[in-house]
N, C-alpha and C positions, 0 to 999 in steps of 0.2 A: 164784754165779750165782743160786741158788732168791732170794736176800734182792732182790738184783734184780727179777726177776721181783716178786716180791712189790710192791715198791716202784711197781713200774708199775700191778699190778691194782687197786692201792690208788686210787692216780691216776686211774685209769679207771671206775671207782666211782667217785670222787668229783667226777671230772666231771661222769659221767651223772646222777646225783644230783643236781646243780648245775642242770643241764639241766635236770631235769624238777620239781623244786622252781620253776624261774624258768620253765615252761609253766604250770606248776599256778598261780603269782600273778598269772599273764597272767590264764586261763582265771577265777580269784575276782575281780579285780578289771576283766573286760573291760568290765562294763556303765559302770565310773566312763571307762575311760579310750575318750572317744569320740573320739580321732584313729587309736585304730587299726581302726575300725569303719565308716568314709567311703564307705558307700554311696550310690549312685545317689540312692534314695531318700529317703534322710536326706538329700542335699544340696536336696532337692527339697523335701522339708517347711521346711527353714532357710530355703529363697528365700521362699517361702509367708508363712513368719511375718515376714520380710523387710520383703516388700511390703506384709503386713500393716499391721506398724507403721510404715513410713512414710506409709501411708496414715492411719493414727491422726495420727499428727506432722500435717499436713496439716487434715487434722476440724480439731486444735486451734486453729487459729489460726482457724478457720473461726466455731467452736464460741462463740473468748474473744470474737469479735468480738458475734457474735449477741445474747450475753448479757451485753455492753454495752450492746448496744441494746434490749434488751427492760428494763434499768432503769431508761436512759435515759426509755421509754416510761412505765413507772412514776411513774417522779417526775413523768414532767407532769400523768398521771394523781391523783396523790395530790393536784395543788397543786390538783384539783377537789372537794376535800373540804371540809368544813364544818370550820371551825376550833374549837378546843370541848378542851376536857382531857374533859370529860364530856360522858353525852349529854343533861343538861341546859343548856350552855351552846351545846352545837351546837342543840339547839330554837330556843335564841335564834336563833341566828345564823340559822338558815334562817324562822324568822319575821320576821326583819330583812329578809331578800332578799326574801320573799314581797311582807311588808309595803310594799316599795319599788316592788316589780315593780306592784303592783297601784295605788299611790298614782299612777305614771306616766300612769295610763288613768282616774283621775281618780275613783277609784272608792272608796267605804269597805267594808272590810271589815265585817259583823256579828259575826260568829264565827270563833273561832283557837283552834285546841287543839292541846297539841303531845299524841301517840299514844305507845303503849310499843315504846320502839327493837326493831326487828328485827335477831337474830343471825343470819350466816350461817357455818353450822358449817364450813365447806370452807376461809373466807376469815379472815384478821384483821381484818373491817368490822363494823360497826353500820350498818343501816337508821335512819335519824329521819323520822319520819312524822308530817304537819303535817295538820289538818285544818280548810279555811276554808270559810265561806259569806260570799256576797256576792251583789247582784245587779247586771246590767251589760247593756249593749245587743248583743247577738251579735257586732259586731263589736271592741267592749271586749273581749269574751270572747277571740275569736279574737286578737287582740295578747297581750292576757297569758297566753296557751296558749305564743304563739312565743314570748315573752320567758322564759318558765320553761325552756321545752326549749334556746333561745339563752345561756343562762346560763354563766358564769367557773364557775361548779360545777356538780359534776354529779348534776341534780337528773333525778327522772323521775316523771310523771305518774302514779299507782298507781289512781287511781280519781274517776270523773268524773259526776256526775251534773246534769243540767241540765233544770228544769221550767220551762216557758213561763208567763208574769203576763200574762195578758190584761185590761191594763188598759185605758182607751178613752184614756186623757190620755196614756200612754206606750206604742204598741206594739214592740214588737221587744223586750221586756227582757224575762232569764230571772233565775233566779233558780239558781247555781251553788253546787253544795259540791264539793270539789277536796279529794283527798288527795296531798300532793307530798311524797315520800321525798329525803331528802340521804343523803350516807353520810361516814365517819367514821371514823379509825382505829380499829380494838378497845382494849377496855384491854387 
């Protein structure tokens, strides 16, 4: 009978043991195993990030669209640039326009100088800065003010100076120097 006995204590140790070996792996590994942990709470933060990210999923399509369109915008923007590998040929080119703009009003040019391209550090653009004198009847003037600012590219008026020729055989004519900036991919 004692080997009996024995044989049972044995068993029962080694249950208990069993037991508390398999509390203790619970207890070390409870942080990983989060099914046995399904608090309120926690369910409450999962719904959170839930709605979180479906609200992301949502933005995105919102988001791809937008910045389709803002390239969109770009490129038509860009097709207002002065065409040119460099910004000596872009000189040309916006002395080309000028020079057109202003032959339409019937007018010659005296002076055309193309200026040293302006960087702007923020952007991948070049400034090209044209500087003309001519003289013209105020309302010559004002036509090819609108035809500059009305332009396929996008040019802008940087600085305008206009002194009146009181002549007695001509009045109304000034005599205009106009600095007109194109702009330009970066290299």
């Amino acid at each position: 009978m004692v080997s009996l006995k024995i044989d049972k204590e044995k068993k029962y140790i080694l249950i208990a043991g069993a037991v508390l070996l398999f509390f203790g792996l619970i207890y070390r590994f409870s942080p990983d195993l989060d099914f046995l942990n399904t608090t309120t709470e926690e369910i409450q933060l999962k719904e959170k990030k839930l709605i979180k990210y479906r609200q992301m999923v949502r933005e995105k399509n919102f988001l791809e669209k937008k910045l389709i369109s803002l390239n969109r915008t770009i490129d038509r923007a860009e097709a207002g640039l002065l065409t040119g590998k460099t910004p000596a040929l872009a000189g040309v080119d916006l002395q080309n326009i000028l020079t057109e703009i202003v032959s339409k009003s019937e007018i010659e040019i005296k002076t055309m100088r193309v200026m040293k391209p302006e960087e702007f550090e923020a952007f991948d653009y070049l400034g090209i800065l044209i500087q003309a004198t001519f003289v013209a009847r105020t309302r010559q003037l004002k036509e090819i003010l609108y035809q500059i600012e009305a332009s396929d590219k996008l040019l802008a008026i940087k600085e305008l100076k206009i002194r009146s020729l009181r002549r007695r055989k001509e009045p109304g004519m000034v005599q205009t120097t106009i600095r007109v900036e194109g702009y330009m991919a970066g290299e």
